[in-house]
C-alpha positions as CSV (number, residue, x, y, z in Angstrom):
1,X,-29.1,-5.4,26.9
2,X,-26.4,-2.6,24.9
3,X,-27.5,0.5,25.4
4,X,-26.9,3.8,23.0
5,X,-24.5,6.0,24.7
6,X,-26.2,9.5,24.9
7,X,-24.3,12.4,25.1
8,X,-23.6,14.5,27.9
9,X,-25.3,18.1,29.0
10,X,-22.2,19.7,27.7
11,X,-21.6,17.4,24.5
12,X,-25.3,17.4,23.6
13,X,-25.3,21.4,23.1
14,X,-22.7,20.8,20.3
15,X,-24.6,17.8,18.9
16,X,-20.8,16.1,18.9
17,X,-21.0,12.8,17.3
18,X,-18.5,10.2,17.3
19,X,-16.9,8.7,14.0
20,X,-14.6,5.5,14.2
21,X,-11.8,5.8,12.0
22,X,-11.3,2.4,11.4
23,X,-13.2,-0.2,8.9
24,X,-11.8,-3.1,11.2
25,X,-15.1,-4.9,11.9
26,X,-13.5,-6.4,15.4
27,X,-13.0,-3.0,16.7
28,X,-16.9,-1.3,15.6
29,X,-17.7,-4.8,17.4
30,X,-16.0,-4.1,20.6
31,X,-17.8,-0.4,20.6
32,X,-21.2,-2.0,19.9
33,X,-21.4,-4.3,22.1
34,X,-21.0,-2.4,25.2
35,X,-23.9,0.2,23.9
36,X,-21.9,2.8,22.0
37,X,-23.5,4.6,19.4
38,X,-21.0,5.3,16.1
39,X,-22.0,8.0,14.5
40,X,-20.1,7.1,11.3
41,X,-17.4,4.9,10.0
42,X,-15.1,6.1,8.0
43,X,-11.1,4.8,7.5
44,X,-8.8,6.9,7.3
45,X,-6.4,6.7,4.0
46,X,-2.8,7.4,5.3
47,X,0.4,5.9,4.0
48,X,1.5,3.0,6.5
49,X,5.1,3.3,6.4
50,X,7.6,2.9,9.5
51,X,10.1,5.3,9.6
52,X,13.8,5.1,9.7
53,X,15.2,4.7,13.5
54,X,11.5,4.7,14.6
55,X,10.6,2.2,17.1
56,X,7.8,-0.4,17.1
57,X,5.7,1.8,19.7
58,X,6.2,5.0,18.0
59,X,5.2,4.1,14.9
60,X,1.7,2.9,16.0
61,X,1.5,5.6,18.2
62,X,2.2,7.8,15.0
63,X,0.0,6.1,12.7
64,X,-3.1,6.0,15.2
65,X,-2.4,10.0,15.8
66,X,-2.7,10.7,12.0
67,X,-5.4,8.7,11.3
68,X,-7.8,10.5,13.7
69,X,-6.4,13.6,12.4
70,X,-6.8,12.7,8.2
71,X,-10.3,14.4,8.3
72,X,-12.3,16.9,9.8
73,X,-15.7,16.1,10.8
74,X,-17.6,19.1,12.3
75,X,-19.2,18.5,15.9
76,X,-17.5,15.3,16.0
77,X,-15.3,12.9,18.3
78,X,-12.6,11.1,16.1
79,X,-11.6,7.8,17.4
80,X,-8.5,5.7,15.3
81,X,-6.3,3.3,16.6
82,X,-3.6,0.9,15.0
83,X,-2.5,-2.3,16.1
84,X,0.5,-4.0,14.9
85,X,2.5,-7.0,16.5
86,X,6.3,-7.1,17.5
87,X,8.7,-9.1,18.6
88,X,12.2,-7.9,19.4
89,X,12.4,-4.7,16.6
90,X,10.5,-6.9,14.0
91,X,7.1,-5.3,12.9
92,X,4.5,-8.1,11.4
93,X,2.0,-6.2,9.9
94,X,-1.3,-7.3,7.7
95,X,0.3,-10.4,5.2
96,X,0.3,-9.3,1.7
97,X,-0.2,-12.6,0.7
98,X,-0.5,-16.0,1.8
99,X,3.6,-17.1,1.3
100,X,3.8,-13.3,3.6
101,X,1.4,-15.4,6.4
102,X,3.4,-17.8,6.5
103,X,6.6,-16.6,6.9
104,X,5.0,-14.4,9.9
105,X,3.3,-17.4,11.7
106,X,6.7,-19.5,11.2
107,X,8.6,-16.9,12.5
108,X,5.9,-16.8,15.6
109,X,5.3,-20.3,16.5
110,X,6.7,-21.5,19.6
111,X,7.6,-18.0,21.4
112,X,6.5,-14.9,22.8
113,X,4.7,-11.5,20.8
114,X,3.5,-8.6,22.1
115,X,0.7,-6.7,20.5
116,X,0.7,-2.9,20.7
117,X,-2.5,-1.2,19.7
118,X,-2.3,3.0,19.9
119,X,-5.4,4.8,19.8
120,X,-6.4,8.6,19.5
121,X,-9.6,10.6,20.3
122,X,-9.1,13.8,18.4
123,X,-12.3,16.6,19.0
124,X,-12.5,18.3,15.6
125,X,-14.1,21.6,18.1
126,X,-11.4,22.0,20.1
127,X,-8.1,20.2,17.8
128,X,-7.2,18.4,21.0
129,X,-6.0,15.1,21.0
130,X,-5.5,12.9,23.4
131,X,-3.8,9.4,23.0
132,X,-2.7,5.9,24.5
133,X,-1.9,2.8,24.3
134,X,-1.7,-0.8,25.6
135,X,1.1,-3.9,25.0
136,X,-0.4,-7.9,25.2
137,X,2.1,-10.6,25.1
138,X,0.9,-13.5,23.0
139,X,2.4,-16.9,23.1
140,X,1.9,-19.2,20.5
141,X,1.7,-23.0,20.8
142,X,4.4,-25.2,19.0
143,X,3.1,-25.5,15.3
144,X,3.9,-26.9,11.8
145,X,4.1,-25.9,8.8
146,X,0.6,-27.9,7.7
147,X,-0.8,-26.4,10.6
148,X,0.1,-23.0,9.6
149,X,-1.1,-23.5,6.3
150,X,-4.1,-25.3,7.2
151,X,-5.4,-22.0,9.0
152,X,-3.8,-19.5,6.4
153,X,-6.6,-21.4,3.5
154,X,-9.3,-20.3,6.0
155,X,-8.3,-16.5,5.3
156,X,-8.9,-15.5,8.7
157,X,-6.0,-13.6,8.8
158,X,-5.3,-11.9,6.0
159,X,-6.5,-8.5,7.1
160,X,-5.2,-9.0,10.5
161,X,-1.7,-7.8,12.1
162,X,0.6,-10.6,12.6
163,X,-1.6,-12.9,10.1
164,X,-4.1,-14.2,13.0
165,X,-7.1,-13.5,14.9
166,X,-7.7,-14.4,18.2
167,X,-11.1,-14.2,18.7
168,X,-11.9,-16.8,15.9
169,X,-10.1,-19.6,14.6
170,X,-6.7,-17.8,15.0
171,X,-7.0,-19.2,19.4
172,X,-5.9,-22.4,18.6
173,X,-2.9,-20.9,17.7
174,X,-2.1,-19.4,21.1
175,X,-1.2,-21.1,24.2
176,X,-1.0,-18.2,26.4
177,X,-1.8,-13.9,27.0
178,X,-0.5,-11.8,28.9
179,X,-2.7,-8.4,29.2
180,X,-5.9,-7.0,28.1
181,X,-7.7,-9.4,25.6
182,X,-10.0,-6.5,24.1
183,X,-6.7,-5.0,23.2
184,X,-5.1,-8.2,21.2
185,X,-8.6,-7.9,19.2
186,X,-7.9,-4.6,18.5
187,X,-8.8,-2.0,21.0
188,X,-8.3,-1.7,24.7
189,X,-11.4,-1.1,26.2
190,X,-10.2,-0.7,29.6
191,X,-8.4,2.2,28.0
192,X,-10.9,3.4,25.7
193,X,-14.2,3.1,27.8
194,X,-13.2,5.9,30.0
195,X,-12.0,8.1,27.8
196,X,-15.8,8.2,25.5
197,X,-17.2,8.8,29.0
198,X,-15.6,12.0,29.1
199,X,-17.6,13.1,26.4
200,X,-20.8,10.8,26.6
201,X,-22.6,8.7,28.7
202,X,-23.4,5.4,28.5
């Protein structure tokens, strides 16, 4: 049975909670389920906009750095992260529409993606931040057109980088990962787990 994280002798003197900066369901799942208690959930509104000359990594790195930074929550742990998925320089982001899915699962079907999730843990107390990040290689199976389409019309993707999820329908897509799992979904957890236990105990 998931048990609450409580916090630590030194965290529970400052009554530091921790606020997910994030409305991605997948990763408030992946905290939950291993007992960890969100304080509050709240997204952070930044623009998401690559840079000129900035690669792949940097720019998640960047974007998971501001978004724990966007507010300041008093007594509080700030966890954000961003995922995105890559292949060569190419960035496939969330699809802005269906035709934008398809186009990104076209371009993915048959070869090898890596997904790149950055996180931060920013402590509003002491403005220190400390960040991370993990790379998965994906490969996808051989697919069609009708195939792609089939599983655009269930929408599981639409809010997802690279138009797919794999922890639902989106795994009949893949024939093959390289990595952490956890991190494809959205967070590394072999990352992230030690990192909260710094500040509270499970």
């Amino acid at each position: 049975m998931a048990r609450d994280i409580e916090l630590s002798p030194i965290s529970s003197r400052y009554n530091v909670k921790l606020v997910l900066a994030s409305g991605s369901p997948r990763r408030r799942d992946l905290l939950t389920a291993i007992g960890v208690k969100i304080s509050q959930i709240c997204p952070a509104n930044i623009l998401e906009e690559r840079q000129h000359g900035e690669s792949p990594l940097q720019y998640c790195q960047r974007l998971a750095t501001e978004k724990s930074q966007a507010k300041n929550f008093p007594n509080a742990i700030v966890l954000a992260a961003d995922t995105i998925v890559t292949q060569a320089d190419l960035v496939y982001e969330k699809p802005i529409d269906d035709l934008d899915a398809l186009r990104i699962l076209l371009s993915l079907q048959g070869t090898w993606h890596e997904v790149i999730t950055a996180w931060a843990i920013y402590n509003c107390n002491s403005l220190q931040c400390i960040h991370g990040h993990a790379i998965s290689g994906v490969r996808f199976r051989s697919l069609t057109q009708n195939e792609c389409e089939a599983y655009i019309q269930t929408q599981e993707g639409k809010d997802k980088a690279g138009g797919y999820g794999i922890q639902g329908l989106g795994a009949a897509l893949v024939s093959e990962i390289r990595g952490s799992y956890s991190n494809i979904v959205g967070l590394p957890m072999e990352q992230i787990i030690p990192q909260l236990q710094q500040h509270l105990i499970f």
